[in-house]
N, C-alpha and C positions, 0 to 999 in steps of 0.2 A: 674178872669174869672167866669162867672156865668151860671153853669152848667145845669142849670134849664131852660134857656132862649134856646128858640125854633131857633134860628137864631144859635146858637152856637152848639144846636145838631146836627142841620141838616148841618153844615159846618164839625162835626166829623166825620157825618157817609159817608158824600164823599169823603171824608178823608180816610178813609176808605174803601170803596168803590177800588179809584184810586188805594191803594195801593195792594188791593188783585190784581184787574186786571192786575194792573204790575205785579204782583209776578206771576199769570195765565198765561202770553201772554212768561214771559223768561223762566216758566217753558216748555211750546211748543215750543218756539223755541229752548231750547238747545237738548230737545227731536227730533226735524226735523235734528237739525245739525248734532249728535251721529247718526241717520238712513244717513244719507247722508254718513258722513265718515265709517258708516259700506258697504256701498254699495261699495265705492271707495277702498276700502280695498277687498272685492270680487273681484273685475272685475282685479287688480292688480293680485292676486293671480293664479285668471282665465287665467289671458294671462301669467304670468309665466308658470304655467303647461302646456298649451297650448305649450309654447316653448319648457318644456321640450319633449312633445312629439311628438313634431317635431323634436328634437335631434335624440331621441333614433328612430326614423321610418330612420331617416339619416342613422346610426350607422347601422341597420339593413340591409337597402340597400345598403349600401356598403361591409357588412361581405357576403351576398346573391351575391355578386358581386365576391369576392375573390373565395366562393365558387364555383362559378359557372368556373371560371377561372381556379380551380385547380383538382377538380373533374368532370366540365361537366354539374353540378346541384347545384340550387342554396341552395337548402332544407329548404326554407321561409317556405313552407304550413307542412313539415314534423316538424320542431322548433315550430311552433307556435301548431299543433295537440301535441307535446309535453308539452308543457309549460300548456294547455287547459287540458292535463288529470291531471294536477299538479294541479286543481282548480283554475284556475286564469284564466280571462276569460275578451275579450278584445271587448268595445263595435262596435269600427269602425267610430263614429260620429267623432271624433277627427283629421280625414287625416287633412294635407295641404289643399288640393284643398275644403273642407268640411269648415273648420275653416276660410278660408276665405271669403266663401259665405254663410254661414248663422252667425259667428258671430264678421265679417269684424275686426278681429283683425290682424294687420300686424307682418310679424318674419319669 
């Protein structure tokens, strides 16, 4: 092969060429792919929590129920000002009737 001859450079350097752009185009795609599966991995996460806290609002209104059944009062607002002076502090975006209309996940 005659390394000198200008037919033979210019078939290196597309040679070349093709192979960076492949090595460019699966470097982005596996980059799109890794963003894709981190997203799908959020939104999973999101609707589990989401379910847990639609457990424990369950779990609440049914203890608020016993209460209410055994003393008269359910003492939801008195547990929760409790729990609020403890520093934990609860935003409300998360109800049921909330999570299903702004971010239509079902549970």
């Amino acid at each position: 092969m005659n390394w000198g001859d200008p037919g033979v450079q210019a078939a290196m350097i597309q040679s070349v060429g093709a192979i960076v752009a492949a090595s460019i185009a699966a470097a982005i795609a596996a980059m799109i792919g890794h963003q894709i599966a981190g997203r799908k991995q959020l939104r999973e996460k999101l609707a589990m929590a989401v379910a847990d806290i639609q457990f424990l609002l369950a779990v609440e209104g049914e203890h608020c129920k016993l209460h209410l059944e055994t003393l008269n009062e359910s003492n939801q607002r008195r547990v929760r000002r409790l729990v609020q002076q403890q520093g934990l502090f609860w935003s409300g975006r998360f109800t049921p009737g909330r999570v299903k209309q702004r971010y239509q996940i079902d549970g």
